[in-house]
N, C-alpha and C positions, 0 to 999 in steps of 0.2 A: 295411402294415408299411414299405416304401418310402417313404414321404411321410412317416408320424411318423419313420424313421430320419432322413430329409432335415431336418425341423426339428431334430434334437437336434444334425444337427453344423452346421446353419445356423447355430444363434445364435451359440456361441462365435465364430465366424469374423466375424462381423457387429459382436461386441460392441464399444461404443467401446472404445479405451484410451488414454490421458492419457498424451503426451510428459515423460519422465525418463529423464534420463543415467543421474541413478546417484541414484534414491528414499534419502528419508532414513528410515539403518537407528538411526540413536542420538538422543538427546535431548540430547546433551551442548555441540552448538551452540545450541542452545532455551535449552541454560541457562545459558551463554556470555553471551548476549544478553541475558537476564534482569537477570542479573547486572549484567551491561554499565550495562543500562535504570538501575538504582536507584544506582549508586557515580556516574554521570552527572549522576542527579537530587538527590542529597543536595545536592551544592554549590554548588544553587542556590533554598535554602531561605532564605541568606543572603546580604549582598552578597560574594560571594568570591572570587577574582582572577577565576573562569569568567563573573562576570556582568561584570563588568571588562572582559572579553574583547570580551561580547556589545556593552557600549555604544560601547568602540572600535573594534571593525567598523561597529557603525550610524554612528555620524558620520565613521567615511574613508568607508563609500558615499553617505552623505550628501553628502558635498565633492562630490563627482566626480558626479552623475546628469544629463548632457545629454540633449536628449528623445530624442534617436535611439538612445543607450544605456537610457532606460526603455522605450521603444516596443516593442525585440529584448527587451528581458527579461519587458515585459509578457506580449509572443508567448509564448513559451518557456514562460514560469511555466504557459501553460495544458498544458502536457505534463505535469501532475499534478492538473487538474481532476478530483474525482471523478466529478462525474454525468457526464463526458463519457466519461471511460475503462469506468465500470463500464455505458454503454450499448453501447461497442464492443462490451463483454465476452458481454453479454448477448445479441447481435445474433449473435456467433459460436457460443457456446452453445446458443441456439434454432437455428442452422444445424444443427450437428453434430446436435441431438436427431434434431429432423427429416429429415436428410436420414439418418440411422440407425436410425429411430425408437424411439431411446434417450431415455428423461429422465436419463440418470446425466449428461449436460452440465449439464442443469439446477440438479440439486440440487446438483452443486460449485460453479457459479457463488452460487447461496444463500448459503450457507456460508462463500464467501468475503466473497459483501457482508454477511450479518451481521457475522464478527468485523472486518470494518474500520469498520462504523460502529459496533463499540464504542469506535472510539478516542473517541468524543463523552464518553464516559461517563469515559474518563481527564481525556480535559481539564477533567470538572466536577471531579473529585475532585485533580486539580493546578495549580489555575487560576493565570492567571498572564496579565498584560497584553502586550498589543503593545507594538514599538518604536517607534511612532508617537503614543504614548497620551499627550495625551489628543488626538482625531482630530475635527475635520477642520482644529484650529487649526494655526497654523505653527511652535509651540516654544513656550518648550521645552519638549522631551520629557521621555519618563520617565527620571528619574535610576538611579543604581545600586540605591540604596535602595527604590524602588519598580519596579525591574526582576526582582524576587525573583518564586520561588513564593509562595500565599497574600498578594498585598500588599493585597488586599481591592478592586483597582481592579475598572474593567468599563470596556469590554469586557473577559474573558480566558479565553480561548481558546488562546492561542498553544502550549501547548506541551502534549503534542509536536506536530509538525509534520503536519499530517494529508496536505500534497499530496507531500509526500518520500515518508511513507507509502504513498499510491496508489502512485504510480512502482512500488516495491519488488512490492507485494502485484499490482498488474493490468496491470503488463507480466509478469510472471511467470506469472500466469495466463492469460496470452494465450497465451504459448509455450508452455504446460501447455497446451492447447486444442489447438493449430496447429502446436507447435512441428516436429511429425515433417514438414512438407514446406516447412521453412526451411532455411536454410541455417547453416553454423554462425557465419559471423561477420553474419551478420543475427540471430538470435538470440542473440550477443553484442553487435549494438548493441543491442538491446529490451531488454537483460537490464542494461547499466553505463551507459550514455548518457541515459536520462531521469532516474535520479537527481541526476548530477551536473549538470546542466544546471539541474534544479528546486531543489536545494541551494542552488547560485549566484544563482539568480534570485531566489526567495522570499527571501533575504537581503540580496540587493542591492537589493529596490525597498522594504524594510525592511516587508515583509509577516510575517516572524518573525523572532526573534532566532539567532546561529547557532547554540546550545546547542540550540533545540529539532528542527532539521533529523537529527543523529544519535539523537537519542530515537527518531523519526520513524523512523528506519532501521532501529534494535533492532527495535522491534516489527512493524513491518513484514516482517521475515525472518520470527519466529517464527511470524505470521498464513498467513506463503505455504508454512511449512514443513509445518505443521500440514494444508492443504490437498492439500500432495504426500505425506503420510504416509496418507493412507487412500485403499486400493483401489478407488477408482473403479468401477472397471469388474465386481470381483468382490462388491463389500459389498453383504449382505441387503438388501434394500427389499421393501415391502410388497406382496402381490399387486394392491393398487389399485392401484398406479404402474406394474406390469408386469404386466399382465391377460396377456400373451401366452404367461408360464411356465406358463400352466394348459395349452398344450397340447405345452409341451417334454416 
């Protein structure tokens, strides 16, 4: 009786639990964003002052790119690599399993890399060329008129932004992982600091247009939010995954 008593209050004490301030209890920023995503994305089905925008930024970064200013931005831009960040992620999620012998790290990490390489599936369904297009020639570039969604070029990919996106979704889930033995203005650099940096950068070496960086950021909250909204540590899983509750 001792020893099964022992496991039943072992586990919960043991159980991981996933850093949050304050878990999201509403949908109402999910659909803030939503929202956000599609009134964003209309007005660039055509050439409309927003694509205007986009090609007046490419050619002032254009004027100005010394190498020693693409070099620091090339750096930089990699602070939205996906395979590189979603391998940290993975590397610290396999830590926590293991060193708890929980898989609930696992299966959130999952989860989170699923719906961000859904973004693949947006950008087929809103294709739309780079600012460099057509590539590896020297200009001109792609006009207003061929800066639109659907302009039927290729490459197009660009939009939304998918390394803005990382930033958003897997510094968030890092601090989701880890966050409880940071500090708070350490997890307010992880948390505002690679976005804006990867913004800046993937626009200034004119790797996407700036219209697609906030897309990028819409759906990227809703992906991390969706992530912080379910119970980790309490949600059903199946006796395979935790053989151990057969003897709790």
């Amino acid at each position: 009786m001792i020893v099964a008593d022992q496991r039943r209050t072992r586990g919960p004490e043991q159980a991981w639990r996933p850093f949050l301030l304050k878990p999201p209890r509403t949908w109402i920023p999910d659909i803030i964003m939503g929202v956000a995503f599609v009134l964003w994305t209309i007005p660039l089905v055509w050439a409309s002052p927003l694509v205007d925008l986009d090609i007046w930024i490419r050619d002032l970064c254009d004027s100005f790119r010394p190498p020693w200013a693409e070099g620091v931005a090339t750096l930089t831009n990699m602070f939205g690599q996906g395979g590189l960040l979603g391998s940290v992620s993975l590397g610290l999620a396999a830590l926590l399993a293991v060193k708890g012998r929980n898989v609930r790290p696992l299966i959130a990490f999952l989860a989170a890399y699923f719906m961000t390489g859904a973004i693949l599936i947006l950008k087929d369904l809103l294709p739309r060329n780079y600012p460099h297009w057509p590539r590896p020639l020297p200009g001109p570039y792609a006009d207003a008129a061929q800066a639109v969604l659907f302009s039927g070029l290729d490459p197009s990919g660009a939009y939304p932004s998918g390394h803005v996106l990382n930033t958003i979704v897997w510094y968030g889930f890092i601090i989701f992982l880890v966050g409880s033995g940071m500090k708070p203005w350490q997890r307010g650099l992880l948390r505002y600091v690679p976005p804006v940096i990867v913004t800046f950068s993937t626009t200034y070496l004119g790797f996407h247009w700036f219209t697609d960086t906030p897309a990028g950021l819409f759906i990227g909250v809703v992906i991390l939010r969706i992530v912080q909204r379910i119970p980790w540590a309490t949600v059903e899983l199946p006796l395979w995954l935790e053989p151990e509750k057969r003897y709790r």
